[in-house]
N, C-alpha and C positions, 0 to 999 in steps of 0.2 A: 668244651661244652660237656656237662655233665648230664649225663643219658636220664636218668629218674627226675634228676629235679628242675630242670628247666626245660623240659619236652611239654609239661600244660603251659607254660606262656605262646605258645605260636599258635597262632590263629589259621583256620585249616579253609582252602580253598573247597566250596562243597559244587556236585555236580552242576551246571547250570548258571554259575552266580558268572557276575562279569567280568570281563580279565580286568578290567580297572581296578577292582575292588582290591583287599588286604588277601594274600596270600603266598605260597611258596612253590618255585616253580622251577628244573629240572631244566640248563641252558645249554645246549651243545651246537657249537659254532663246529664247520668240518671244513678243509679243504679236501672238495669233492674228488677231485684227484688223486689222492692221497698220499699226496709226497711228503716224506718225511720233513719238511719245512721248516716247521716249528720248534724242534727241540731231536735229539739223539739220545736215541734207550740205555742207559749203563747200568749193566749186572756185577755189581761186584762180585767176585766167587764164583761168579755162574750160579749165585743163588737171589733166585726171583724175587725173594723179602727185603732184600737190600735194593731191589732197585731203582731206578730214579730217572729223572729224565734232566740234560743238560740244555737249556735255553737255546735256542737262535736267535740272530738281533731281531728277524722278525718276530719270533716266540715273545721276546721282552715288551717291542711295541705293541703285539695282541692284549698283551697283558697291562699295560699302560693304561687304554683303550677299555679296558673294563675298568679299572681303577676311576677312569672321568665317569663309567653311569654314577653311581652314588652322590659325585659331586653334582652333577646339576639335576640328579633326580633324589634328592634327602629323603624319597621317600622309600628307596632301594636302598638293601643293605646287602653284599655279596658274603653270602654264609660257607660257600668251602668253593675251590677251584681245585683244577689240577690240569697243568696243562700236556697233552702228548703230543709225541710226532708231527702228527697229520690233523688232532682235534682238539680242543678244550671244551671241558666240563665244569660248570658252574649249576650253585644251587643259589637263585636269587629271591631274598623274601622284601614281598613290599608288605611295609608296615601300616599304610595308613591307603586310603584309595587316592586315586589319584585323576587327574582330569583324561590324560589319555591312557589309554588301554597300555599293556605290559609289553605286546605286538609293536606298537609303536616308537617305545623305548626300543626293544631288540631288535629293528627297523632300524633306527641312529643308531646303534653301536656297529650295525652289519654295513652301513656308509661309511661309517669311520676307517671300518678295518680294512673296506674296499682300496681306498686311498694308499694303508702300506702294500696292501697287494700289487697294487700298481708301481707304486716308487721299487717294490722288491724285483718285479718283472724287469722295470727301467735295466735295473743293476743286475740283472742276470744276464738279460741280453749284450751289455757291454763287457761282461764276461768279470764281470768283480763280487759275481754271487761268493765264489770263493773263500774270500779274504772272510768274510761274517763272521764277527766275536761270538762267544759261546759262553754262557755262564751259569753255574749250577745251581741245579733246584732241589734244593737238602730235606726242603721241609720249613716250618714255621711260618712267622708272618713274614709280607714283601716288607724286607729289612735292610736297609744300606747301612752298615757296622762302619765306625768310625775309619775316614779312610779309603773305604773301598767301596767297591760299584755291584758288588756282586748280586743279583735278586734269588733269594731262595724263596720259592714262592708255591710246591707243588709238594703233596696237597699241604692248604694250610686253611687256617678257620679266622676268618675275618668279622670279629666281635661286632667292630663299629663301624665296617664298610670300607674305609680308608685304610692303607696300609699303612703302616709307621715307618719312618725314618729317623734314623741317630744323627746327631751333627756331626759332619766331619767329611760324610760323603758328598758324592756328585750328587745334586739334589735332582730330583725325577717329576716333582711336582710343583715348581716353582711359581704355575700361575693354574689358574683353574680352568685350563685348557686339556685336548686331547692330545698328546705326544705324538699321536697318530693318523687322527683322521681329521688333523684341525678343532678347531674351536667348538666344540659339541652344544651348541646353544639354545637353548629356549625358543620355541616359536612362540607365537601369537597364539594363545588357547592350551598349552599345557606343556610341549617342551618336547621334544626328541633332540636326538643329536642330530643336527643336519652336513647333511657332504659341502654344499656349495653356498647355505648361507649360514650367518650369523656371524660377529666382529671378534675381534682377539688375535692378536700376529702372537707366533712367536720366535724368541728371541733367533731361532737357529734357523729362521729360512733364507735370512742375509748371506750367512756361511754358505748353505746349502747351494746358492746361486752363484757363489762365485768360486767353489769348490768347481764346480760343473764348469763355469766360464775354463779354470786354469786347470783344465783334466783329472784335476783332483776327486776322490772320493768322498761326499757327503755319507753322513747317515739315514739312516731309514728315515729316523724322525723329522730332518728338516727337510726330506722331499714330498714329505705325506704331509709336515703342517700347514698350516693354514698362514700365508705371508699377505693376507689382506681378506675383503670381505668376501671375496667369492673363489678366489685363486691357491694354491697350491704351488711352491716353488717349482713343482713340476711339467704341472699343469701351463704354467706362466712359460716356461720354456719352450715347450714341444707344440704349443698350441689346442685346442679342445679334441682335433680329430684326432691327431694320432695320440694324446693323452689319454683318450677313451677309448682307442685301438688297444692300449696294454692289458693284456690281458690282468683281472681282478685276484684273481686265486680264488676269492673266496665267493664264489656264484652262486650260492644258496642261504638264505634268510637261516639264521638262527634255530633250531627246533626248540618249541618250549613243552613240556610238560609239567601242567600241573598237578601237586601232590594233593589228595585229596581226605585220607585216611590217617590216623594218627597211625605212627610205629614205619611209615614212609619217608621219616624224614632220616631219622639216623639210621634206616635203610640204605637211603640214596646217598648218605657222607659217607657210612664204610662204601658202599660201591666206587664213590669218586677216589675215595683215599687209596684203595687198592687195584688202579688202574696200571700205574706203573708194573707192579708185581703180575697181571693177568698177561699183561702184553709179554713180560721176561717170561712167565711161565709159558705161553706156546710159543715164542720163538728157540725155548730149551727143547723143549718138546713135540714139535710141531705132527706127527703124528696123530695123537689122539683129539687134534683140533680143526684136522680138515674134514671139511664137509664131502663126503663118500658120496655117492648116487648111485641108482638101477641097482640097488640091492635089492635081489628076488628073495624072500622068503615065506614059506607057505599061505602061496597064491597070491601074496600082492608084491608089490616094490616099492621100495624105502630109500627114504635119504637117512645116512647115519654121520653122526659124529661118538668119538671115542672110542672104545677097544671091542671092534669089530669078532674077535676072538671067543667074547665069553656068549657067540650062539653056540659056539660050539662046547659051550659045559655038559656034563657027563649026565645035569640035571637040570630043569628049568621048570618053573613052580610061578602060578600066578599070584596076584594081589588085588582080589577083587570082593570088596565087605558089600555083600547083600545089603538091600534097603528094609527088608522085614528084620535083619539083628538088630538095624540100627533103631526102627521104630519100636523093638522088641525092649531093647536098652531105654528108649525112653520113659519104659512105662516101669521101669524097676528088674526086668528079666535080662539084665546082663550077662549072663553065663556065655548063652554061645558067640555073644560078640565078642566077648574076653578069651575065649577058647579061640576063635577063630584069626584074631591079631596074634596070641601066642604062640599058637603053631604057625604062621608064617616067620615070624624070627626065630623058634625053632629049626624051621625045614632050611632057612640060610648057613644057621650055625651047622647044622649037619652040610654043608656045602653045596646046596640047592641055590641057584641065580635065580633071583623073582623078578619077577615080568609084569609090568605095570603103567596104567597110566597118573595113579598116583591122583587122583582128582578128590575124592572127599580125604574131609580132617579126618576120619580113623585112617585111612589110604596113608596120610602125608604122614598120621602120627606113626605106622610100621616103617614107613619112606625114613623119617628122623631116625628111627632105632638103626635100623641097616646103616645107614651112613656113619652115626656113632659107632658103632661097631665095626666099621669098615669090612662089611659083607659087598660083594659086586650084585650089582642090579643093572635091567632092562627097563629104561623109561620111555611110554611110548606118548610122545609128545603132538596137541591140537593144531600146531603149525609148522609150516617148512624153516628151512634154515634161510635168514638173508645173508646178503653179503658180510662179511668180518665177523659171525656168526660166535658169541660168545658163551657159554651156558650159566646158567644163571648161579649168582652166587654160592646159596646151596650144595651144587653140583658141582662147582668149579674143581678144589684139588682132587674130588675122587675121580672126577675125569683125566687129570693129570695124572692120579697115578694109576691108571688106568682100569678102575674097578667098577665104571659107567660108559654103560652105548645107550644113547638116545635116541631115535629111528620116528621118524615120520612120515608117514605117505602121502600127506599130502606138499604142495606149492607153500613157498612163502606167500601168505597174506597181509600186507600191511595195513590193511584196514580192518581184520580181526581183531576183536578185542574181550571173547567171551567165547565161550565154548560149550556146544548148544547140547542137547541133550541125545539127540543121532549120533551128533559127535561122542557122546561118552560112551555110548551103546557101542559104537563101532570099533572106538581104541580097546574095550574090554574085551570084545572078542576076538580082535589081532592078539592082544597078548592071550586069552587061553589059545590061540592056533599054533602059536611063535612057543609054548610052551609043553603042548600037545606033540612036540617035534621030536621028543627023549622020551 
């Protein structure tokens, strides 16, 4: 996909409008657990740009599993995936509206996946987790090359929603079915994938039932598909209670976000595309990436992530542009707001750590200089850290190589989503106190 010239064709999800409608939306399926399940991190060199993630047979069937939305929703196109460990990330643009809501689709895909959840539980409990094939995820589109089975599928960019297949290989798509969660079919009024209805056998839940009959090992896929209109080779065996006693793995619905802003979108592809590489980079690293706590400094307490170290610079210099340069600058009196951003990347270059929350564009535009230059800074951030706590793009290698600490006093908020004006007042004057300290 080329950044300039094909970003005006997509059609932008705006605040309010309905998730039915034409838009691009941000999909992350989790096993809330976080077991490594789905796929094994590989660093080549112990250097995080090379890295990559190597498939599980479940990883393969999750991925199957999104391969059927587009088939029975043409109006879905999956624009980049990447799948890891414990989650996949998918950006899904629907092109045209559609009768049921986006929810509803990621609803059927999250019953489908249920299904391998269940058949994968089956086969852990019987102790043949083990034996599970593995197959590398290099890159490009999901491609079986003459021959061979292998899916390289993370991250790749799916033109026309469908992945392609060479002749030669084990075919994956043979009927316009789910690999995984059964026959994903259309209801009455617009179409999800559903768990327990809708027709379609396929061909490998016969195998699957008498692999099981003669102690044999089936596959994921013929204990998860669909061997009639409402049953599951699995399901057919065990009975509905203890079928639905297996535990799912994947017990949380889909997150979706949608994108709403132009320059969001090949935002959200480098983020998915460099998911491998973030995960290689703090498992080398894992220092500068745990979340620290009841960090005292002057009078309050902080959560930090990153190089806890540089309070202790010899100097510490804030980053705070007045609201009268900036209304000064509107009116043509530029000088001291141009003086005022210069001598901040001056006072860095002379070795001063700036201390910031980084909030308006003159803010971010000193924030860009320091980073380019690879100066260390203090960012004092409007939310706490969640769980698996990442820093944002941006941020990300100077974190790693340790020239940012990030510090927030308050809680993680998950319902936060705008940072109010108390809030700015309040991070400006933790960082002059935190800088007030040399």
């Amino acid at each position: 996909m080329e950044k300039n010239s094909t970003q005006p064709q997509w059609h932008w999800q705006q605040e309010g409008t309905s998730w039915k409608g034409i838009g691009i939306y941000h999909v992350t399926l989790t096993i809330p657990s976080r077991e490594p399940l789905l796929g094994r991190l590989v660093i080549p060199n112990n250097d995080p740009t090379q890295a990559y993630v190597e498939a599980t047979e479940l990883g393969r069937v999750l991925l199957d599993c999104q391969r059927s939305v587009p088939l029975f929703h043409p109006e879905i196109q999956i624009l980049q995936y990447c799948l890891m460990p414990d989650h996949l990330h998918s950006i899904w643009y629907v092109r045209r509206p559609m009768e049921k809501s986006i929810r509803y689709v990621a609803q059927g895909f999250w019953r489908a996946v249920k299904k391998a959840g269940r058949a994968f539980s089956y086969l852990r409990a019987a102790g043949t987790a083990s034996s599970l094939r593995t197959t590398s995820l290099a890159g490009g589109a999901m491609n079986e090359s003459t021959g061979g089975s292998s899916l390289h599928a993370a991250p790749t960019s799916l033109a026309g929603g469908a992945m392609n297949e060479s002749t030669g290989g084990s075919s994956l798509h043979a009927a316009p079915t789910n690999l995984a969660g059964g026959a994903m079919s259309e209801s009455a009024g617009g179409g999800a994938m559903n768990e327990s209805t809708g027709g379609g056998s396929l061909h490998a839940a016969p195998a699957g039932l008498s692999l099981l009959a003669h102690g044999g090992r089936p596959s994921l896929s013929s204990l998860a598909s669909a061997s009639s209109q409402r049953e599951t080779p699995l399901r057919a065996l065990l009975g509905d209670d203890a079928y639905y006693a297996l535990p799912p793995l994947f017990t949380e619905v889909p997150f979706l976000r949608p994108l709403s802003r132009r320059g969001q979108l090949q935002a959200m592809i480098h983020y998915v595309q460099l998911n491998p590489q973030r995960l290689a980079t703090k498992r080398l690293m894992p220092g500068f990436f745990r979340v620290q706590t009841g960090i005292a400094i002057a009078g309050h307490t902080y959560s930090a992530v990153g190089n806890i170290t540089l309070l202790q610079a010899a100097r510490l210099a804030p980053v705070h542009v007045r609201r009268w340069m900036v209304e000064a600058a509107h009116h043509g009196e530029t000088e001291a707001l141009r003086n005022y951003m210069n001598g901040c990347v001056l006072a860095a270059r002379q070795g001063a750590v700036m201390v910031s929350p980084f909030i308006s564009q003159q803010e971010k535009d000193v924030q860009a200089v320091l980073l380019r230059e690879q100066h260390p800074l203090i960012v004092l951030a409007d939310n706490g850290f969640r769980d698996y706590y990442k820093p944002s793009a941006h941020l990300f290698e100077a974190t790693a190589a340790g020239r940012v600490l990030i510090l927030s006093p308050w809680a993680y908020d998950a319902g936060k989503r705008h940072i109010s004006r108390a809030d700015c007042m309040a991070l400006n004057k933790m960082a002059e106190d935190i800088a007030a300290m040399t």
